[in-house]
BATOR-618009 format. One record per residue: x, y, z of N, C-alpha, C, O in turn; residue in one letter. Coordinates in pm, whole numbers, plus 32768, in hexadecimal, padded with zeros to 4 digits. Example, Ala and Ser with C-alpha at 12.3 -4.5 7.8 and 13.67 -1.06 7.14 Angstrom:
# residues 2
85277DC7830C84CE7E3E830C85287EB6830C85907EB4834EA;85057F1F82C485577F9682CA850A80038313853D80728324S;
//
This chain:
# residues 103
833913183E02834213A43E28834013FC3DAC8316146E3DBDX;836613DA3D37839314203CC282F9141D3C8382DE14813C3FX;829B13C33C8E820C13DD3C5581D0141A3CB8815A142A3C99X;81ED144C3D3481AA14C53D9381DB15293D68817F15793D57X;8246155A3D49827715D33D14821816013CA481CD16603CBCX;821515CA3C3281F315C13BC8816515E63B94813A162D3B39X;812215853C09807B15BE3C32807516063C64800716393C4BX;80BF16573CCA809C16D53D0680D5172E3C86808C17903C90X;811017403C38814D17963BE680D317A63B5880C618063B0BX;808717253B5D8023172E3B0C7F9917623B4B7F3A178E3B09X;7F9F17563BDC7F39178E3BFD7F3018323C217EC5186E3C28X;7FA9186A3C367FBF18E03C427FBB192A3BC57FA919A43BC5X;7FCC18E13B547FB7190E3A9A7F19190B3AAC7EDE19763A9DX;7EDA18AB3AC77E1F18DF3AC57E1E19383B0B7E2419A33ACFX;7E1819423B907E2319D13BCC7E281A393BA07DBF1A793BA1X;7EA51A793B667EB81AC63AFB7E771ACB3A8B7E821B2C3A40X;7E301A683A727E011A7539CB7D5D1A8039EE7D061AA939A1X;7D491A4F3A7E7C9B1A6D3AB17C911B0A3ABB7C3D1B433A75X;7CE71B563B147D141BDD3B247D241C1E3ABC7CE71C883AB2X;7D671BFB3A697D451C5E39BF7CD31C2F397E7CB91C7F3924X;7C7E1BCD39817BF71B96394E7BBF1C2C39A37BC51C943962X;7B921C303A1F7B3E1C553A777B651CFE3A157B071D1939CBX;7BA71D3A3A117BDA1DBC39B67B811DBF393D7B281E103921X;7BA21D6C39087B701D5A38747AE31D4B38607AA91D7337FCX;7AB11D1638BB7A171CDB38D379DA1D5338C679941D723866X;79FB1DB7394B79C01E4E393579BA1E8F38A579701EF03893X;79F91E64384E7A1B1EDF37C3798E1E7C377579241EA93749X;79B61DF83779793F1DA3372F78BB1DA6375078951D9C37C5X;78691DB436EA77C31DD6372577761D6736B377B21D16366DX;77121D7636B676B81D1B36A2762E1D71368F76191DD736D0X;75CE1D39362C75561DC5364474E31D40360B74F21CD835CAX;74911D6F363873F81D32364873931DA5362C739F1E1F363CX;73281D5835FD72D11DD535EE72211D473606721C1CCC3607X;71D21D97360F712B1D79361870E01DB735B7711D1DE23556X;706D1DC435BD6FD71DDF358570311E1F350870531E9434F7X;70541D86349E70561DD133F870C91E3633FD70D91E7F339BX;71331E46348371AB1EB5345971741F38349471B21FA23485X;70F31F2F34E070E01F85353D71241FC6356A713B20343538X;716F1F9235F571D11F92364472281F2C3634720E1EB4363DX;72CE1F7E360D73341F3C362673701F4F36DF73651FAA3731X;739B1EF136E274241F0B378174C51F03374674C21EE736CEX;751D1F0D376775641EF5373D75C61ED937B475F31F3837F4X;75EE1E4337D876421E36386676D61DEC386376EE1D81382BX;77301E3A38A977C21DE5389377C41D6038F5777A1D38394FX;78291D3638C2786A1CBE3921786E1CB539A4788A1C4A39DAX;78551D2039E6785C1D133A8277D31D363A9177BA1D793AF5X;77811D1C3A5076FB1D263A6976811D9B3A8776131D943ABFX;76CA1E033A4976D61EAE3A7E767F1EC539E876A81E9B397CX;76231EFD39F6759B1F3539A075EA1FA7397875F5200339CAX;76361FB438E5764F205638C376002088385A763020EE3828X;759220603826754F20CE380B74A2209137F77493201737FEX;744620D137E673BB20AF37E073A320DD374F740F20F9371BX;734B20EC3708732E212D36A4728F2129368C726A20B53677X;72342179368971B9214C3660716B21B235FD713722213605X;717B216735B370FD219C3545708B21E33545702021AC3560X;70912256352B704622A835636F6D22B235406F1523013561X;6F73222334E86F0421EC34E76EDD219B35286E6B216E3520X;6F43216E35886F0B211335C66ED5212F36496E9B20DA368DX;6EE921B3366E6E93221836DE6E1D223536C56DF4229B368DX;6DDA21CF36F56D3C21DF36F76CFE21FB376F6CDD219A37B3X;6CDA22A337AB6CAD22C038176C25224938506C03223638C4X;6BF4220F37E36B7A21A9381B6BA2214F38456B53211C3894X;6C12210D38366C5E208238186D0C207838616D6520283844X;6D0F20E238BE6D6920BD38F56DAC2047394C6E23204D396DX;6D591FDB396F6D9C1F4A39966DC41F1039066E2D1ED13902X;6D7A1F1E388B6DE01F1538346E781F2638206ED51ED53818X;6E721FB0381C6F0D1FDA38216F421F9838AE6FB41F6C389DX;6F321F9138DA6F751F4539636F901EDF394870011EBB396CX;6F321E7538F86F2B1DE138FE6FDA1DEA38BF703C1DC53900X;6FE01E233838703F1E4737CF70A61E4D37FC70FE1DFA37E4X;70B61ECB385971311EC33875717A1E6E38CC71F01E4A38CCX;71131E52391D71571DBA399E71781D43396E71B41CEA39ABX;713D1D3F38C2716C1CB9387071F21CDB383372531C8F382DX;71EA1D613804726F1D5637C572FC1D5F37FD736A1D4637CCX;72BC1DA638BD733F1D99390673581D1C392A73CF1CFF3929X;72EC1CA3395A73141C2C3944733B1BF038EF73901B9B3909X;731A1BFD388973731BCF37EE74021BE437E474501B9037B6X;74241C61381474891C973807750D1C7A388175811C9C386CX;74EE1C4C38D775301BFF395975311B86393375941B3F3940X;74C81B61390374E41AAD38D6755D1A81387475971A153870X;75761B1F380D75A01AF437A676491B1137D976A81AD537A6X;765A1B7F385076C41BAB388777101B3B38ED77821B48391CX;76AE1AC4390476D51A6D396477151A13390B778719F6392FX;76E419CE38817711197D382B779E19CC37E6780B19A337BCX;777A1A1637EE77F81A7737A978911A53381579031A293800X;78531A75387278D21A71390578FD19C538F47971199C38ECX;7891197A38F378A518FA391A790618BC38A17966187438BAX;78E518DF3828794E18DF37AB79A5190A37A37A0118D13769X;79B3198637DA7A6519B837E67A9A1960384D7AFA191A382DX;7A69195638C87A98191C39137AD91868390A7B40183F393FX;7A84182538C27AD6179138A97B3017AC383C7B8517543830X;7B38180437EF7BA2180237B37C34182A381E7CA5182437EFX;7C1D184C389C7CA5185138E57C8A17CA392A7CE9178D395AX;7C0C179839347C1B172F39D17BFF16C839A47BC4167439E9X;7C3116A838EB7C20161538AC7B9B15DF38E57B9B15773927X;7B11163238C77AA7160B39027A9315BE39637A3C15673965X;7AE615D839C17AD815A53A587A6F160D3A957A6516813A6DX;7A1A15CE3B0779AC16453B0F79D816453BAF79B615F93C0AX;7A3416BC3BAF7A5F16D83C4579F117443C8279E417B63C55X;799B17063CFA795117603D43798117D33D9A79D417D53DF5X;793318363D65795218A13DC379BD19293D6779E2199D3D7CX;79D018A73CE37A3E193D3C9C79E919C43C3E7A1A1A2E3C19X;797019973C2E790219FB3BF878AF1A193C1F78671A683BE2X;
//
């Protein structure tokens, strides 16, 4: 009975420490960029796009699926890099146990 206590008291400490991760995640960002620094994105931990940036050479009225291609790489870049980011804070609370469903 005394190692049920004990595990619930440790599991209610991840809880708490997933819940202040999930806080913190928002302030942490991550930034990606495409075509040579073209376009940067810049996206936090919860996976939330806060800012775009594009180079104002890289607006080519002839060549606009260009600029498109650009920026859809660097917002994928930039989620990829926000998912590894989460997934690293995160085993540092869950002793790289990979619990489904917590990200």
């Amino acid at each position: 009975m005394m190692n049920m206590g004990k595990m619930m008291k440790q599991v209610q400490k991840m809880q708490a420490d997933m819940a202040k991760l999930q806080e913190e995640l928002a302030d942490k960002t991550v930034e990606a960029t495409s075509g040579g620094g073209m376009v940067k994105v810049v996206a936090n931990g919860k996976l939330e796009i806060k800012s775009i940036e594009i180079n104002p050479e890289a607006v080519d009225p002839e060549d606009v699926e260009m600029l498109q291609d650009m920026i859809l790489a660097a917002i994928n870049e930039a989620i990829r890099q926000s998912q590894e980011m989460t997934a690293r804070e995160m085993s540092k609370i869950t002793g790289g146990m990979n619990i489904p469903g917590l990200f």
